[in-house]
N, C-alpha and C positions, 0 to 999 in steps of 0.2 A: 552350132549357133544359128546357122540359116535359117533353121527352123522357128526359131521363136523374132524374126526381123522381120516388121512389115515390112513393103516395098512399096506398096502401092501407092502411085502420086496424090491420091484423093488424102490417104492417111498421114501420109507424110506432110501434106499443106498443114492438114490441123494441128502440127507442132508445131508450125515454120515461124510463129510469131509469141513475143511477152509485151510486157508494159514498157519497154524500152523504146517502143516505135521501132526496131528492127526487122527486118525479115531475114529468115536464113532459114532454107531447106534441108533438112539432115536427108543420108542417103539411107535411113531405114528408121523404124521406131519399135522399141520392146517395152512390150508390156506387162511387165513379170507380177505374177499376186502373191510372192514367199519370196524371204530372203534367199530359199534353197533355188529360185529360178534366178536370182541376180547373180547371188555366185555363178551359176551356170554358163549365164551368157556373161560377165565379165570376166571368167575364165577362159571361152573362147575365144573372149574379143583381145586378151593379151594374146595369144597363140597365134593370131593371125595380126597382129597389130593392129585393132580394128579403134579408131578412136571411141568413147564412150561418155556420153555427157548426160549427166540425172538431169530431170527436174521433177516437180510435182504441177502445180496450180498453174506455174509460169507467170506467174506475176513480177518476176523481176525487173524492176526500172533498169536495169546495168546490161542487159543482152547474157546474163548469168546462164540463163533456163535455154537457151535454145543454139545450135550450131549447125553448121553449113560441113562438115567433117565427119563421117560417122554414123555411131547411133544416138540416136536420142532415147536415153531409159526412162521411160514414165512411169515412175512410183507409187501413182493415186489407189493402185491394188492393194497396195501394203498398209491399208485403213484400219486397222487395229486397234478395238481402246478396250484396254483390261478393266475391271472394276479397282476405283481408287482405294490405297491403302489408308484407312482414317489415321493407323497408329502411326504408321510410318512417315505420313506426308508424302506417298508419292504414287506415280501413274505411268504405268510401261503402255506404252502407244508404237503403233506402227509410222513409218515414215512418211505414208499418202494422208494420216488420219488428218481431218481439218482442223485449225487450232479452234473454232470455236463450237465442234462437239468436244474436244478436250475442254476444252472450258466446263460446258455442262454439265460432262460427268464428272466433273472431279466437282462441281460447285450440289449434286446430288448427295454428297457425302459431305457437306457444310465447308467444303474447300476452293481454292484458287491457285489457278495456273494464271502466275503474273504479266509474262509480257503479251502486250497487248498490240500487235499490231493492225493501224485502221483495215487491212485488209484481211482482216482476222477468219472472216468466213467464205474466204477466196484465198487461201492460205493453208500450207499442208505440214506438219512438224519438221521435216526433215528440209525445207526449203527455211523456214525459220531458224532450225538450227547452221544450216550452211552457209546463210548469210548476216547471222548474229542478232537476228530480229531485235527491234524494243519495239518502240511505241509511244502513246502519250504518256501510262505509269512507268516507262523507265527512270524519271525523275527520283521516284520513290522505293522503285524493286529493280533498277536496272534493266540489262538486257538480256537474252535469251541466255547467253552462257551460265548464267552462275546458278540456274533451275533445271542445269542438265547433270543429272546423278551418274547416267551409265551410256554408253551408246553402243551399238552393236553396228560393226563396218565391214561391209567386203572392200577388202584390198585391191588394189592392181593386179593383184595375181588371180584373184577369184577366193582367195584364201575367206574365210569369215573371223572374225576377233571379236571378244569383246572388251570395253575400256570402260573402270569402274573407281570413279572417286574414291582416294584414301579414305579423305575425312577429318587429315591429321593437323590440328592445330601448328606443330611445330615440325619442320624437316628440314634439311639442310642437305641433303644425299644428292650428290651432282648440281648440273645445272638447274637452275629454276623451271625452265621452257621444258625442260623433260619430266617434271615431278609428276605433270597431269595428262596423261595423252590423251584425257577428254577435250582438252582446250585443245591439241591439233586441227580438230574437225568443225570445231564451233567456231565458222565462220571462214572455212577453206574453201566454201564455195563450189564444192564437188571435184574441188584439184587433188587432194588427198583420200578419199576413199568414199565410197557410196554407203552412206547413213541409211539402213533401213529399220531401224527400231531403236527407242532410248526410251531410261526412263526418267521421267522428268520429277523436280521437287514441287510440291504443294503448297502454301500457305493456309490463314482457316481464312475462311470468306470472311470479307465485313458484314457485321451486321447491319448497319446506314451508312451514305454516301451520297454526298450531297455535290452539285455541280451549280457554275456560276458563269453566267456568260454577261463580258461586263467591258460596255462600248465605251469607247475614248474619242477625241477629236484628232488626237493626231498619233504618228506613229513613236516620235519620241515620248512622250506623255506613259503608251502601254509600255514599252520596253521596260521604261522606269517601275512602270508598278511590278514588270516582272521580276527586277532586283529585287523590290521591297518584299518582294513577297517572298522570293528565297529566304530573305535574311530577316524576316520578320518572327520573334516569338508569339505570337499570340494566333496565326494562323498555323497550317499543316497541311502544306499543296500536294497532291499525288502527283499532279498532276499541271502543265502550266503550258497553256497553248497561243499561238497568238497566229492572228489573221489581219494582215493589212489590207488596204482598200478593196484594192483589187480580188481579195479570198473572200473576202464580205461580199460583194456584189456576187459574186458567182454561186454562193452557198444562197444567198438571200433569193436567187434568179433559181435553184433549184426548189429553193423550198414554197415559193411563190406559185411555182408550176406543179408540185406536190399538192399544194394547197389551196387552186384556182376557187373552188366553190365554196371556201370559206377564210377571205382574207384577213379575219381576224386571230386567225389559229399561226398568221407569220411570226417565227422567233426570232430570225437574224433582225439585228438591227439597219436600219436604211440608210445609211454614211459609215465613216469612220472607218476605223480600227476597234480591234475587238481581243480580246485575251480570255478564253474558256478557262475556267479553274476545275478542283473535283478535289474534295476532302471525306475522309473515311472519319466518320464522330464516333465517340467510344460511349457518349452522354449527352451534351446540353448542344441542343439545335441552336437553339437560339443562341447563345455565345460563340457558338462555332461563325453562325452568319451574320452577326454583329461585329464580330472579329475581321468579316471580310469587306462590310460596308462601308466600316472606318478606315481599313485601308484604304479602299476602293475611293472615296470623299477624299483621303489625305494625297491622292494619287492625282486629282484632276480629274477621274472618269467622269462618264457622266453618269449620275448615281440612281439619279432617276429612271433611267434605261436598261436598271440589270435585274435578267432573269433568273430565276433559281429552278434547275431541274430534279426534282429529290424523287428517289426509288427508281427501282429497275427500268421498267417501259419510259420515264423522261428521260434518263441518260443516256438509254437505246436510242432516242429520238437525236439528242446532243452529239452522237455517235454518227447519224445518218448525215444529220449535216456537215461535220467534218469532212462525212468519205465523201462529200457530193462537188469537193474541191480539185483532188486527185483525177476523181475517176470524169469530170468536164473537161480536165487540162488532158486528159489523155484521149477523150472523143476526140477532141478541138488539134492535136496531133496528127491522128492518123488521119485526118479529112484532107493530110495534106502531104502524106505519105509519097503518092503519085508523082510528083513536084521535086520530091527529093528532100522533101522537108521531115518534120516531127516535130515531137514534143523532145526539149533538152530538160532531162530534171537534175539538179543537186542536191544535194544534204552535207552540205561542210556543215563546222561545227567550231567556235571561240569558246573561250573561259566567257561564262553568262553575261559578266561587267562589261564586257566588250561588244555584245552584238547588238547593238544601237550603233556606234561604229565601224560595226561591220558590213552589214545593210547598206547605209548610209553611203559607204563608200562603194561595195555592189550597185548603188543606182547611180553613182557617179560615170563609174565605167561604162553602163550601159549606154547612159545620157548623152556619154562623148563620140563612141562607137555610131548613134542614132538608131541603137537597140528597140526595139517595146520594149518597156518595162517589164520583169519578170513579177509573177504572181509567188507570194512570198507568203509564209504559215508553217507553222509547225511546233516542235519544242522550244519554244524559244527558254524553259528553265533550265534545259541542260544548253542554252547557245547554241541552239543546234533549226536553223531553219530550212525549210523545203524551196527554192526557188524553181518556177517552172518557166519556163521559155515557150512561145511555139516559133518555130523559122517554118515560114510559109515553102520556101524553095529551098535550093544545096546554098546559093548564096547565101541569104540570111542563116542559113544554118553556121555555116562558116565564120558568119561574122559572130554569134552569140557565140561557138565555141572559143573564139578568142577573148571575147568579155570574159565568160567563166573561166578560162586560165587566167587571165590578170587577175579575178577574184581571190580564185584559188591561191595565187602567190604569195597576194596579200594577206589571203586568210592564214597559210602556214607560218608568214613574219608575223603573226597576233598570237603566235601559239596552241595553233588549232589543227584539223584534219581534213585531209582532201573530199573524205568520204563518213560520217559518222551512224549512218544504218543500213544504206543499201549495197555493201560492197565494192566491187572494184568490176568486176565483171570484164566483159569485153569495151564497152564505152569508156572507162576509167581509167583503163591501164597506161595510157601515155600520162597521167596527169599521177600517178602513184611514184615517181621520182620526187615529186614538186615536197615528199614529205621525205620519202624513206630513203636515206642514208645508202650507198654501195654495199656495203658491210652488213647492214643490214638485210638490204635485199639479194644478198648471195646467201646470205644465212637459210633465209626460205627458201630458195632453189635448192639447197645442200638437203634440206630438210625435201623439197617436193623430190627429188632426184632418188631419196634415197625410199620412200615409201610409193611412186611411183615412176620407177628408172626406165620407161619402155613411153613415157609421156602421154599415153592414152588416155586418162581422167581429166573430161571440162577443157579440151585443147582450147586456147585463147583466153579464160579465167584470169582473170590476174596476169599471170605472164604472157 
């Protein structure tokens, strides 16, 4: 196994970091380009007990992708994209490949690979599949799990397997939790086995797809439209996003400096609150966006202020500005790394009716604490928003980690989740009681125990 472990401190720095604001130095880095080299070196790495932690992109918010124990296995070799099957619906890819060349070859063959996550092309399939990916269309197509057909896993042992969806409408043969041992891996986070190839399901590409970026005065006002719009017959959201003040200014502030030498080319709006839509029309444009004005008017927006992005290159555009949210809260993090500070991100998640009250109650907490307010955006149609923190020092860090526990507690008494896209990772793990039952969380040990009993895979993951 020596053989294929950097060492080198230079190489070794350029893991040492993801999106989580963390630093952790692994004591070597493998960079295998075949699943025949991962078995290899995870075969070694159990024989000497050597700990073993995948990543791809390292984009994790959660400290997932990177460890201070071990090796770190860097996947990005494993970039694989087979030509898409038209008949079948589906696309066997390697685990480094990026999700948004999957996208394109499979959209070459008049096809779509659905989940969509903003960091789509900073993003490798098998980091998506280990941490459950969605996105803005998971509203519409869910999350990464239920477009993973097969996956091909080295084990703890080095051993290689592969795991291939029944397909069967009906079963009843044992427990539920064992019918699929596809599901084991979608979204284990690298605790249970190193995903280095799947094949994923297709959809057929839309043929139009229209997008709505549609300002409000205040933040209760959009939440609302976000209900109406769930529950509304006459629209059909893929898609349902929402950005309060504070994401407005920042996306507006990116696109303003995108756009210095022609400031009539700015989209975001200059105040408020904002809620991005996106509907897939099968026919009438015009009723589709007639359909969204009259909500939009019966909503309070302000109606006069909403843009319509239709075809490919606008919605790329609607796309850049979103990501121009995340990836400022994350500059504005590490600037203050040194300090002992970071960017704190969450992604809890309510039943949809509830996150106007749930928010609401998050700025309470903060307000009492004498928090900053947290930058707040995301799905709000599945209830599911992003709140970003930055804590300048360890102090402020300490104090927002206690805001987002009070949040969290409250959010699990609303009937919600600690965590709803980015996993549990190393940051999460003390706050993964606040949901999951004793019983429960032996269950998964019993299960991690028995598929990696030597505890080598992702040390500090979850557990």
């Amino acid at each position: 196994m020596s053989t294929r472990i950097e060492t080198d401190p230079d190489v070794r720095a350029m893991f040492a970091a993801d999106a989580s604001g963390l630093r952790q130095l692994p004591d070597g880095v493998a960079r295998p380009e075949s699943a025949e080299e991962v078995s290899d070196i995870v075969h070694g790495a159990a024989e000497s007990r050597t700990p073993v932690t995948p990543a791809g992109m390292q984009t994790s918010t959660t400290g997932a992708s990177i460890t201070d124990n071990g090796v770190l296995l860097w996947l990005r070799g494993l970039g694989s994209i087979h030509a898409a099957d038209r008949d079948r619906r589906t696309i066997r890819v390697g685990a480094g490949a990026l999700l948004g060349d999957v996208k394109r070859a499979a959209a070459t063959e008049g096809l779509l690979f659905a989940p969509d996550p903003t960091s789509e092309e900073e993003s490798t399939v098998g980091g998506a599949i280990a941490c459950n990916a969605s996105g803005a269309r998971t509203l519409k197509y869910g999350a990464t799990r239920e477009h993973v057909r097969s996956v091909k896993v080295v084990l703890a042992s080095g051993d290689v397997v592969n795991f291939t969806r029944m397909g069967l409408e009906k079963n009843t043969a044992g427990y539920a939790f064992a019918h699929d041992p596809v599901d084991w891996f979608v979204g284990s986070e690298g605790t249970l086995g190193v995903v280095v190839e799947a094949e994923l399901v297709l959809l057929p590409l839309p043929e139009h797809v229209i997008g709505l970026e549609i300002p409000f005065a205040s933040e209760r006002d959009a939440l609302a439209f976000v209900v109406a719009a769930r529950e509304s017959r006459r629209v059909a959201p893929r898609c349902l996003e929402y950005f309060d003040e504070l994401a407005v200014g920042l996306a507006r502030g990116a696109e303003a400096a995108k756009n210095a030498a022609d400031p009539a080319t700015q989209l975001v709006p200059a105040s408020g609150t904002m809620v991005y839509v996106e509907q897939e029309l099968v026919d009438d444009y015009d009723s589709a966006l007639d359909g969204w004005l009259a909500l939009a008017e019966s909503q309070h927006a302000l109606a006069d202020d909403v843009r319509v992005f239709d075809g490919e290159q606008a919605l790329a555009t609607a796309r850049r500005i979103r990501h121009a949210v995340p990836s400022t809260m994350n500059e504005r993090g590490s600037a203050h790394r040194a300090a002992g500070g970071r960017k704190v991100s969450t992604d809890w998640a309510v039943p949809y009716r509830r996150l106007h009250e749930a928010i609401t109650m998050s700025r309470e907490l903060a307000r009492r604490a004498g928090v900053v307010q947290a930058v707040t955006y995301g799905h709000a149609g599945n209830g599911h928003p992003h709140q970003n923190y930055i804590a300048r020092d360890a102090d402020e860090l300490e104090a927002i980690e206690r805001v987002v526990e009070q949040t969290l507690r409250a959010v699990v008494a609303m009937g919600g989740t600690v965590s709803a896209e980015h996993g549990i990772g190393k940051l999460k793990r003390h706050w993964l009681p606040l949901q999951m039952s004793p019983i429960a969380f032996n269950v998964m040990r019993a299960v991690k125990h028995e598929l990696d009993p030597l505890g080598i895979l992702a040390p500090g993951n979850i557990f």
